[in-house]
VOTORDO-905285 format. One record per atom (N, C-alpha, C, O): atom name; x, y, z; residue number from 1; residue in one letter. Coordinates in Angstrom, 2 decimals. Atoms other than C-alpha are relative to their C-alpha. Layout:
+------+---------+---------+---------+-----+------+
| atom |       X |       Y |       Z | seq | type |
+------+---------+---------+---------+-----+------+
|   CA |       X |       Y |       Z | NUM |    A |
...
+------+---------+---------+---------+-----+------+
end
This chain:
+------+---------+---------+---------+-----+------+
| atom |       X |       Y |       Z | seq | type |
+------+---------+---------+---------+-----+------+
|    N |   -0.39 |   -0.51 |   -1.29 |   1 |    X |
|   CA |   20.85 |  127.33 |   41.68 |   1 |    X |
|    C |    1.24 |    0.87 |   -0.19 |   1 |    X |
|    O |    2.30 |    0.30 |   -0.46 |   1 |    X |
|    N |   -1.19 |   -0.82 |    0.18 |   2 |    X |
|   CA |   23.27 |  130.40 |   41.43 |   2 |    X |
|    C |    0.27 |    0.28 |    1.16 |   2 |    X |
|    O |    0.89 |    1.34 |    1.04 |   2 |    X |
|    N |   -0.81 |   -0.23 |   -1.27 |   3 |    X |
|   CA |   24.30 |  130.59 |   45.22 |   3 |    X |
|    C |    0.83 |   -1.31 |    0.34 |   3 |    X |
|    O |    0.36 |   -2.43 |    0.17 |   3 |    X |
|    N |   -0.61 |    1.27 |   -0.58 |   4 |    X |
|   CA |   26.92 |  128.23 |   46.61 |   4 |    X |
|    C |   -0.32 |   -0.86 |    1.07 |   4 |    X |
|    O |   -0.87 |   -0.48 |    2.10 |   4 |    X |
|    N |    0.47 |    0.48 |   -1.53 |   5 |    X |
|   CA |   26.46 |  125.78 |   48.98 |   5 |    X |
|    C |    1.07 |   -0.21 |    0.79 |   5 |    X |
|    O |    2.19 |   -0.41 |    0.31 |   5 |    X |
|    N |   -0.72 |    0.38 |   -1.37 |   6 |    X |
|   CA |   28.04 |  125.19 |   52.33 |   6 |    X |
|    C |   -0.28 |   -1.73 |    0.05 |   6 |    X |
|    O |   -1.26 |   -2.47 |   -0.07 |   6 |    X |
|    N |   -0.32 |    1.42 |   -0.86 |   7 |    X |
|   CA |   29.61 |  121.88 |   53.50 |   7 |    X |
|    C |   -0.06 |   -0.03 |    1.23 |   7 |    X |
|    O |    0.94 |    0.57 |    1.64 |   7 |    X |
|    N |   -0.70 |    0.30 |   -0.90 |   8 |    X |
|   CA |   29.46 |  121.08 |   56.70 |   8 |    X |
|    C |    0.41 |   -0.73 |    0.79 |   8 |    X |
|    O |   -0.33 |   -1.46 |    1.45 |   8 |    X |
|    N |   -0.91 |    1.86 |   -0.35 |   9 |    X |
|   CA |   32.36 |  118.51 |   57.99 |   9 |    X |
|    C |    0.51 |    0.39 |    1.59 |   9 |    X |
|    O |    1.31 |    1.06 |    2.26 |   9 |    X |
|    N |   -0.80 |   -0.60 |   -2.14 |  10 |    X |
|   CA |   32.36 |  118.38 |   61.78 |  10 |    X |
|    C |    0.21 |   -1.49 |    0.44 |  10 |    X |
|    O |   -0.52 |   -2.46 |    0.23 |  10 |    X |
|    N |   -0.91 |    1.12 |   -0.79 |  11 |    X |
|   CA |   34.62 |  115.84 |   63.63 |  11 |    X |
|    C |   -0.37 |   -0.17 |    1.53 |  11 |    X |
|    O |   -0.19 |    0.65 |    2.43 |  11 |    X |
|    N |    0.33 |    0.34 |   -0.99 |  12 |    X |
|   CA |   33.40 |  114.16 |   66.20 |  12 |    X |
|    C |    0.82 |   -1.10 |    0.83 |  12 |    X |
|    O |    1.51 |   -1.77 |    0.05 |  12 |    X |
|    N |   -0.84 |    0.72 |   -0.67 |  13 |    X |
|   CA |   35.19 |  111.96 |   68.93 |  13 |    X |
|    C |   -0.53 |   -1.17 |   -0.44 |  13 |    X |
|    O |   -1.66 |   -1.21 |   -0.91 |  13 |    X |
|    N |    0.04 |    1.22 |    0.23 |  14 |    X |
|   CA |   35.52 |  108.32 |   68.38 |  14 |    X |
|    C |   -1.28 |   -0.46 |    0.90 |  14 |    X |
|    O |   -1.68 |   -0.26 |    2.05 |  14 |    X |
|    N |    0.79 |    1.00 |   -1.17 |  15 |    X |
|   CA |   32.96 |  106.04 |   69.16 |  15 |    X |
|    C |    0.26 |   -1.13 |    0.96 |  15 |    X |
|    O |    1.11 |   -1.95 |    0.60 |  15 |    X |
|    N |   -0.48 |    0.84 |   -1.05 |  16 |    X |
|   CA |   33.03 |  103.87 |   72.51 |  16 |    X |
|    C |    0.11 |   -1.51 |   -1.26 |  16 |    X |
|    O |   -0.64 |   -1.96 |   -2.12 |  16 |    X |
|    N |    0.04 |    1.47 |    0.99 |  17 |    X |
|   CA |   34.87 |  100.42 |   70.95 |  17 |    X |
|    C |    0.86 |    0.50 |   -1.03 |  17 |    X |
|    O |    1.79 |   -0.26 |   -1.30 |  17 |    X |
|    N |   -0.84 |   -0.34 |    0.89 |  18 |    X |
|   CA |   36.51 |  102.30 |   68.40 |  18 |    X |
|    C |    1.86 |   -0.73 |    0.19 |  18 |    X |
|    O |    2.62 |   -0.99 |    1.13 |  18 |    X |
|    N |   -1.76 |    0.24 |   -0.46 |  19 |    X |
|   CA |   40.14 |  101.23 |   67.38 |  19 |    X |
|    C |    0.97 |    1.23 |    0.45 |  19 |    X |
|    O |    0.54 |    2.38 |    0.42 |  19 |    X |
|    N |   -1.13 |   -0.69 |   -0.36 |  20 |    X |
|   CA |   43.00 |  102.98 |   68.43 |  20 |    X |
|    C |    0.63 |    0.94 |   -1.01 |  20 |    X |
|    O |    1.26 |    1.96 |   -0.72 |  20 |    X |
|    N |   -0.41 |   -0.72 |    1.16 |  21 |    X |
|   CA |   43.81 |  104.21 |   65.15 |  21 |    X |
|    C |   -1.21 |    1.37 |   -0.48 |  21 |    X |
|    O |   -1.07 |    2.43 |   -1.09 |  21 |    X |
|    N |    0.80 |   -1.17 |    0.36 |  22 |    X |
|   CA |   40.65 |  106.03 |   64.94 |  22 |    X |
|    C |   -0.36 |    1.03 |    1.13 |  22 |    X |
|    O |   -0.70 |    1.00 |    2.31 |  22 |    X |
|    N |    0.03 |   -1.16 |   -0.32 |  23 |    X |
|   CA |   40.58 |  109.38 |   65.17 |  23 |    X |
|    C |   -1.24 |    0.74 |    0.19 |  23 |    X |
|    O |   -1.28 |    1.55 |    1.12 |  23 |    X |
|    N |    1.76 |   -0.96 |    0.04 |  24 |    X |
|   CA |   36.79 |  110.95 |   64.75 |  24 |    X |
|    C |   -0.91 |   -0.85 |   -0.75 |  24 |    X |
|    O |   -0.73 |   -1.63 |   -1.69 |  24 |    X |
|    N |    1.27 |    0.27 |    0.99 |  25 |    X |
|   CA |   33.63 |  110.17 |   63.63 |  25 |    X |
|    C |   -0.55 |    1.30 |   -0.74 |  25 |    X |
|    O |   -0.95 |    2.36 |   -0.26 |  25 |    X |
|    N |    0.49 |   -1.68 |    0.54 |  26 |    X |
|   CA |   32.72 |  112.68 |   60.85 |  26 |    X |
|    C |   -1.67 |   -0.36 |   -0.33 |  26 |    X |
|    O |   -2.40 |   -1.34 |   -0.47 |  26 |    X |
|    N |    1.49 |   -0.14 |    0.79 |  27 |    X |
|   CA |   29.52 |  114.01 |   59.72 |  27 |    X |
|    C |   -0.02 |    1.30 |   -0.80 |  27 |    X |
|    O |    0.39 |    2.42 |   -0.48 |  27 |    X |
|    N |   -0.19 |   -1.09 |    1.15 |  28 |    X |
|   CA |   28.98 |  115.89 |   56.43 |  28 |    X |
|    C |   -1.41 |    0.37 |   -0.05 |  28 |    X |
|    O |   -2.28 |   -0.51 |   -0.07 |  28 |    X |
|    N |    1.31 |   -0.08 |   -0.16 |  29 |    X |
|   CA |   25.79 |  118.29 |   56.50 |  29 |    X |
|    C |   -0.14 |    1.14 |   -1.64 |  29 |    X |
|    O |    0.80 |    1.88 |   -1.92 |  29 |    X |
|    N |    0.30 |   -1.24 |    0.90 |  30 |    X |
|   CA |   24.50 |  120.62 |   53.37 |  30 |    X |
|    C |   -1.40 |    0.38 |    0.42 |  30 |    X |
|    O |   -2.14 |   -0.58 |    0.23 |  30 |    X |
|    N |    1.20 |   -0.44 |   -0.51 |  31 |    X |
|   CA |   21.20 |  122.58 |   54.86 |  31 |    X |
|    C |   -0.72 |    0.30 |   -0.96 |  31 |    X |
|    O |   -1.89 |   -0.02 |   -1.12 |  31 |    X |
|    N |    0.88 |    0.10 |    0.91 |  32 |    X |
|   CA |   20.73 |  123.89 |   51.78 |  32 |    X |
|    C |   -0.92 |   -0.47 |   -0.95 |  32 |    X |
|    O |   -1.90 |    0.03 |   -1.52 |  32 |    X |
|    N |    0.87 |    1.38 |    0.65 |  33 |    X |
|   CA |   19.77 |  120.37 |   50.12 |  33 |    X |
|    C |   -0.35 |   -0.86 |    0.94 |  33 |    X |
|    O |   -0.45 |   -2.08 |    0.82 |  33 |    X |
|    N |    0.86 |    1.17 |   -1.35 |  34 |    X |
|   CA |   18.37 |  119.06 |   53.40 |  34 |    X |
|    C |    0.72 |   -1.43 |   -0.43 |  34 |    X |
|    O |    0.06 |   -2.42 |   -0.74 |  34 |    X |
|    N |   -1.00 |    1.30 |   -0.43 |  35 |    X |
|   CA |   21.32 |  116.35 |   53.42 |  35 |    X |
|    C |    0.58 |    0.42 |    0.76 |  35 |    X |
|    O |    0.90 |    1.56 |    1.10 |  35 |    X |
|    N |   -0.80 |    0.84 |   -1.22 |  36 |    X |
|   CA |   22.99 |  114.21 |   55.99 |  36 |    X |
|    C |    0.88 |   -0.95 |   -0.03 |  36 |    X |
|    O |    0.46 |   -2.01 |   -0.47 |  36 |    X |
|    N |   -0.34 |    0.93 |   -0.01 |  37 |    X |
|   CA |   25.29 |  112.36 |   56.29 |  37 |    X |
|    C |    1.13 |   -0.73 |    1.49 |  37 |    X |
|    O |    2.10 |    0.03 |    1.51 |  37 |    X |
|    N |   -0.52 |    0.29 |   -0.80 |  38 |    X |
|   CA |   27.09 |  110.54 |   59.41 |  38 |    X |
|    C |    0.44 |   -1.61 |    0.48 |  38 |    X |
|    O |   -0.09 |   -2.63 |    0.04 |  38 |    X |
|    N |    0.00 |    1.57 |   -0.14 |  39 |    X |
|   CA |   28.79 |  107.41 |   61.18 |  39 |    X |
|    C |    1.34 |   -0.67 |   -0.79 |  39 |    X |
|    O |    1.76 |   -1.83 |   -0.85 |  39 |    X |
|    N |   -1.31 |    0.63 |    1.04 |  40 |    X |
|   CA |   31.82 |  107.21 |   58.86 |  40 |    X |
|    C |    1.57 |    0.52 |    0.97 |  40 |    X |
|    O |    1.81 |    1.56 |    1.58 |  40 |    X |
|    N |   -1.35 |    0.23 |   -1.23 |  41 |    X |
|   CA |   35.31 |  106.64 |   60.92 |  41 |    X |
|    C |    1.22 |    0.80 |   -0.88 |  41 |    X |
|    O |    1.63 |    0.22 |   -1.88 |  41 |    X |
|    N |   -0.94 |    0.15 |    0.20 |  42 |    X |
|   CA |   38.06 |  108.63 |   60.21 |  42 |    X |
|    C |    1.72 |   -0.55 |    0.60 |  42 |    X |
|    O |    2.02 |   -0.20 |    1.74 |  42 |    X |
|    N |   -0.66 |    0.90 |   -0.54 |  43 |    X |
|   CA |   41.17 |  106.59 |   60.77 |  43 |    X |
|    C |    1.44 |    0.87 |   -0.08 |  43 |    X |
|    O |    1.51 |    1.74 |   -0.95 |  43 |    X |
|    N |   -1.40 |   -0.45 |   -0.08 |  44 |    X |
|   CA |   44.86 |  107.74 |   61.41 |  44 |    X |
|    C |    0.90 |   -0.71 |   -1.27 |  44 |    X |
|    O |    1.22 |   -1.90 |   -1.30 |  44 |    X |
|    N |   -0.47 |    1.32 |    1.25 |  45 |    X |
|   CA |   46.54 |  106.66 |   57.90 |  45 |    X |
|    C |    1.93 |    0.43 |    0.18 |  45 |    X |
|    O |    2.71 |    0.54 |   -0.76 |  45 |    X |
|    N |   -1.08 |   -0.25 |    0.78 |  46 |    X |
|   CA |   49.98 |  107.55 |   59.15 |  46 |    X |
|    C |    0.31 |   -1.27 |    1.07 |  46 |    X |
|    O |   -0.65 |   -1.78 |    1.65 |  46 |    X |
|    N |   -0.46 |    0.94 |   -1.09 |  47 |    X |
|   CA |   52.35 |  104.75 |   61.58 |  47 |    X |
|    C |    0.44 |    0.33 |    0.98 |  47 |    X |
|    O |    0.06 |    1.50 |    0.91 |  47 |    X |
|    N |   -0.78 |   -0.75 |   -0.50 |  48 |    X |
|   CA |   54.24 |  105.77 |   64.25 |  48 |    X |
|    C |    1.50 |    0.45 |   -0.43 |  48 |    X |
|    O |    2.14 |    1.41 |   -0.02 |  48 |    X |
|    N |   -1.32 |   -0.38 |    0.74 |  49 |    X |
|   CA |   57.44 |  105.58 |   62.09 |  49 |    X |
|    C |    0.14 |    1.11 |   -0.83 |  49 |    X |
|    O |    1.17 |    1.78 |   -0.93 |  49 |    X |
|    N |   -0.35 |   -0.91 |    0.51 |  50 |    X |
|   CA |   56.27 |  107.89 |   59.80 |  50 |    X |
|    C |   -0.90 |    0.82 |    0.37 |  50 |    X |
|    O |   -1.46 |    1.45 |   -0.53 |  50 |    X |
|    N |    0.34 |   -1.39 |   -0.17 |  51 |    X |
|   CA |   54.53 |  110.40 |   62.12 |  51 |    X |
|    C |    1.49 |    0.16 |    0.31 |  51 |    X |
|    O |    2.03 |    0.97 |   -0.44 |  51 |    X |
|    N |   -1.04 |   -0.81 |   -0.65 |  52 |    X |
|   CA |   57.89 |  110.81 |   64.01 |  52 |    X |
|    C |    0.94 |    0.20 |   -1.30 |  52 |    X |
|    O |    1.71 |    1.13 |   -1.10 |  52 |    X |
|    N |   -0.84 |   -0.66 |    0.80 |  53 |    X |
|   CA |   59.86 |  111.04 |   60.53 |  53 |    X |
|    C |   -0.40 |    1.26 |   -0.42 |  53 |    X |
|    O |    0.51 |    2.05 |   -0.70 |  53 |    X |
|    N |    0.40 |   -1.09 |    0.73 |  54 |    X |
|   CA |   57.79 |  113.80 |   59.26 |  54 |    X |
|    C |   -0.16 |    1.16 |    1.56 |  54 |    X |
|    O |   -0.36 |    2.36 |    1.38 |  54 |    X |
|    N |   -0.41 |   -0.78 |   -1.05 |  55 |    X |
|   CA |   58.14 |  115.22 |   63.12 |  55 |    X |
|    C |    1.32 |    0.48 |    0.07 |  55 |    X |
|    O |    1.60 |    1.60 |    0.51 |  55 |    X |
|    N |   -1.42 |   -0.73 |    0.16 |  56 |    X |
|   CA |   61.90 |  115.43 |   62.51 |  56 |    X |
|    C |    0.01 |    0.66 |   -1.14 |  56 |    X |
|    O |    0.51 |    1.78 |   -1.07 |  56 |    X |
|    N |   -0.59 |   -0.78 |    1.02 |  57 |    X |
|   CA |   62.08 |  116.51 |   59.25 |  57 |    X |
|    C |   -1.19 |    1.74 |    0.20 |  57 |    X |
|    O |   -0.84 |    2.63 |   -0.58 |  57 |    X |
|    N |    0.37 |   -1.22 |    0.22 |  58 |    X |
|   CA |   59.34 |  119.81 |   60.13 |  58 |    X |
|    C |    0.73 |    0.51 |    1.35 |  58 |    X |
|    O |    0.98 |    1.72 |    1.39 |  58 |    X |
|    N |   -0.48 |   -0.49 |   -1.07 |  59 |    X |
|   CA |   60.91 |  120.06 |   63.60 |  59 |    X |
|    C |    1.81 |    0.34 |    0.30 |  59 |    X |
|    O |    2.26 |    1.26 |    0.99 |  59 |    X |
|    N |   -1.30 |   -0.06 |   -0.41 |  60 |    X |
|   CA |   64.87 |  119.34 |   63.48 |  60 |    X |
|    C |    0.48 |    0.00 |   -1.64 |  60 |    X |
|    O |    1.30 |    0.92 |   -1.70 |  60 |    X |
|    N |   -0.42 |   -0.12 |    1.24 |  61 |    X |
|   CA |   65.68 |  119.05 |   59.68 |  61 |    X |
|    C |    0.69 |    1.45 |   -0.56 |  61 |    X |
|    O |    1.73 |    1.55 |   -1.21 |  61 |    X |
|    N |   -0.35 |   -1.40 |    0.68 |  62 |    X |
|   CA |   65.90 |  122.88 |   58.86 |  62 |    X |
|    C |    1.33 |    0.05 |    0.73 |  62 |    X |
|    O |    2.39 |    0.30 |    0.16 |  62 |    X |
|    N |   -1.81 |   -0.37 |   -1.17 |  63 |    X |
|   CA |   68.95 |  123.11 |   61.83 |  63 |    X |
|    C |    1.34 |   -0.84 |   -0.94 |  63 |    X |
|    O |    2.47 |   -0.36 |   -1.04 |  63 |    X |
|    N |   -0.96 |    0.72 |    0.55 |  64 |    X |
|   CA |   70.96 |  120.67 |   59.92 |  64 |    X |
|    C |   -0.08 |   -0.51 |   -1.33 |  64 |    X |
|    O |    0.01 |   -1.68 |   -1.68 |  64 |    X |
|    N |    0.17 |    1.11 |    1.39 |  65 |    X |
|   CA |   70.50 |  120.29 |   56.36 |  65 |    X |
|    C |    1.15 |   -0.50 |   -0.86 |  65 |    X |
|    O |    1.29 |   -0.27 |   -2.06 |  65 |    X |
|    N |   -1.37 |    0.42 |    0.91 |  66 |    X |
|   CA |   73.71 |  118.74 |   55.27 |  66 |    X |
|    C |    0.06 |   -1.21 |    0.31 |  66 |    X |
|    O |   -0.84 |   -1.61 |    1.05 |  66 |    X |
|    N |   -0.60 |    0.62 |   -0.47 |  67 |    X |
|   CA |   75.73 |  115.61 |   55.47 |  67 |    X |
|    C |   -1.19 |   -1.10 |    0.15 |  67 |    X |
|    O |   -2.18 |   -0.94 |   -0.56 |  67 |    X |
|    N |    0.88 |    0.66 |   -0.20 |  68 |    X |
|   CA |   73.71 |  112.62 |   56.81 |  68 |    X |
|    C |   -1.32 |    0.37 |   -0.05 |  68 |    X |
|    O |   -2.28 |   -0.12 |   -0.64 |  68 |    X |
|    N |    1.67 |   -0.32 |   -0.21 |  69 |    X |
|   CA |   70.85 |  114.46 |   57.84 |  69 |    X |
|    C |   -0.58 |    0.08 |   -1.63 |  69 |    X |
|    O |   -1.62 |   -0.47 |   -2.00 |  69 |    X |
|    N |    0.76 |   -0.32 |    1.13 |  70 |    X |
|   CA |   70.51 |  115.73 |   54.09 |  70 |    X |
|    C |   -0.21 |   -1.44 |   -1.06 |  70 |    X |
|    O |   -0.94 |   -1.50 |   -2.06 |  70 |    X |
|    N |    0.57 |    1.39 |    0.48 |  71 |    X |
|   CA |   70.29 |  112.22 |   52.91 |  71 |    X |
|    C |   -1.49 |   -0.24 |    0.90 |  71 |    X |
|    O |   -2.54 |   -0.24 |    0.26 |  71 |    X |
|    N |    1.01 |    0.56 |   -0.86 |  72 |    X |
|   CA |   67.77 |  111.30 |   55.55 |  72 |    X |
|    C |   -1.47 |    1.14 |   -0.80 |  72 |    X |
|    O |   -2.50 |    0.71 |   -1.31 |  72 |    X |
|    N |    0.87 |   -0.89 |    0.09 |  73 |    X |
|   CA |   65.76 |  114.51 |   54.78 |  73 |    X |
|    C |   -0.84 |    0.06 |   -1.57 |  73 |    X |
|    O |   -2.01 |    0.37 |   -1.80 |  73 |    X |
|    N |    0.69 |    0.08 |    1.33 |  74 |    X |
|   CA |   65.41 |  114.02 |   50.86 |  74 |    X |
|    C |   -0.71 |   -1.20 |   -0.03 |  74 |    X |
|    O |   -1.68 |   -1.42 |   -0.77 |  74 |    X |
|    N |    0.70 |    1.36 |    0.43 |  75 |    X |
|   CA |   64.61 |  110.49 |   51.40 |  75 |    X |
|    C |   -2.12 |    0.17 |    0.89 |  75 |    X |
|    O |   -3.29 |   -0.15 |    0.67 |  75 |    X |
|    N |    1.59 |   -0.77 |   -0.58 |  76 |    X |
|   CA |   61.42 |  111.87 |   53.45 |  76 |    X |
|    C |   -0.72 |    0.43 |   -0.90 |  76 |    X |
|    O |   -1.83 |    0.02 |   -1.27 |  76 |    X |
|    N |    1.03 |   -1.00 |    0.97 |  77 |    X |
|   CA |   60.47 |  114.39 |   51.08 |  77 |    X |
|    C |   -0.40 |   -0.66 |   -1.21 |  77 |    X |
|    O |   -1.49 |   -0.52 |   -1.76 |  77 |    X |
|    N |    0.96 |    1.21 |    1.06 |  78 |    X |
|   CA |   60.52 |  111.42 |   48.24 |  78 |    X |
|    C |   -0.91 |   -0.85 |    0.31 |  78 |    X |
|    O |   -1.55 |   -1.33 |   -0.61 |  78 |    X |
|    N |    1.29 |    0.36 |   -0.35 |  79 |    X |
|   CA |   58.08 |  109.87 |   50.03 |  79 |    X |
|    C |   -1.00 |    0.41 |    0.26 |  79 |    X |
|    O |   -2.01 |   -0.26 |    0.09 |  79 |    X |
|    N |    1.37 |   -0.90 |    0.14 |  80 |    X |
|   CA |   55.67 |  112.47 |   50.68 |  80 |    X |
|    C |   -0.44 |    0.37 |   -1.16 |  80 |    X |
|    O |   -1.64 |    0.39 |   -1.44 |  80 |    X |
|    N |    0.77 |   -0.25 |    1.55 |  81 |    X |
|   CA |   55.76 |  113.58 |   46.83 |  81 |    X |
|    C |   -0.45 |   -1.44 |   -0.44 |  81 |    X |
|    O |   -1.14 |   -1.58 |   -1.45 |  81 |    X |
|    N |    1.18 |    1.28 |    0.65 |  82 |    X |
|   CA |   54.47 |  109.94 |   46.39 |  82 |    X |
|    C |   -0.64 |   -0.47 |    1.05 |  82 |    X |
|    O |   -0.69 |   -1.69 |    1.19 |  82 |    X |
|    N |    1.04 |    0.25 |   -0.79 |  83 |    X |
|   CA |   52.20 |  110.02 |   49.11 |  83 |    X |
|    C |   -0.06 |   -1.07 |    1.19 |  83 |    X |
|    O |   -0.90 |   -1.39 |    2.02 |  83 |    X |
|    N |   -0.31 |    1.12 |   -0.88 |  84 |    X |
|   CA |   54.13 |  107.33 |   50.77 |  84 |    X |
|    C |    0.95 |    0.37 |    1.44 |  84 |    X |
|    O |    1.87 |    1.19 |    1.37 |  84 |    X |
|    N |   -1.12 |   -0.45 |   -1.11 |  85 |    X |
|   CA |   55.92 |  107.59 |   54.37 |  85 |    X |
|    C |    0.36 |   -1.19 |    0.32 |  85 |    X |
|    O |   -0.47 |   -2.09 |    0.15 |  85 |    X |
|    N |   -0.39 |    1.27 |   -0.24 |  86 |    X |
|   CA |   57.94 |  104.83 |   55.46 |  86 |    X |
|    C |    1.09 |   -0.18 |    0.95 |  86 |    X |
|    O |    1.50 |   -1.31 |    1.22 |  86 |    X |
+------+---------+---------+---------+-----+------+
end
């Protein structure tokens, strides 16, 4: 097969019952290999602690990067280079 194929990942609203944390139901389609796939939950993997840290540091961080804040702000960014927010 020398043409590429298309993915396609469409997000659908939660199903009735769903938790709170979840965000969509996806479904992954390729037409060209007559696959399907659907029914799989994606879930919100962040907390509310660390959406609103990573809300200050893209929203209010740049205004003040010194002093306290620039402690606060590296300790952010070491947790995103290890994938962790906290």
């Amino acid at each position: 097969m020398d043409q590429p194929l298309d993915l396609c990942i469409k997000l659908n609203p939660p199903p009735a019952g769903a938790s709170p944390e979840t965000i969509a139901s996806i479904e992954l389609r390729c037409d060209q290999l007559g696959l399907q796939h659907d029914g799989d939950l994606l879930v919100d993997p962040l907390t509310t602690k660390e959406r609103e840290q990573i809300r200050w540091y893209l929203a209010e961080y740049w205004e003040w990067p010194y002093e306290q804040f620039l402690e606060r702000g590296k300790k952010i960014e070491g947790q995103e280079d290890r994938g962790i927010a906290s």
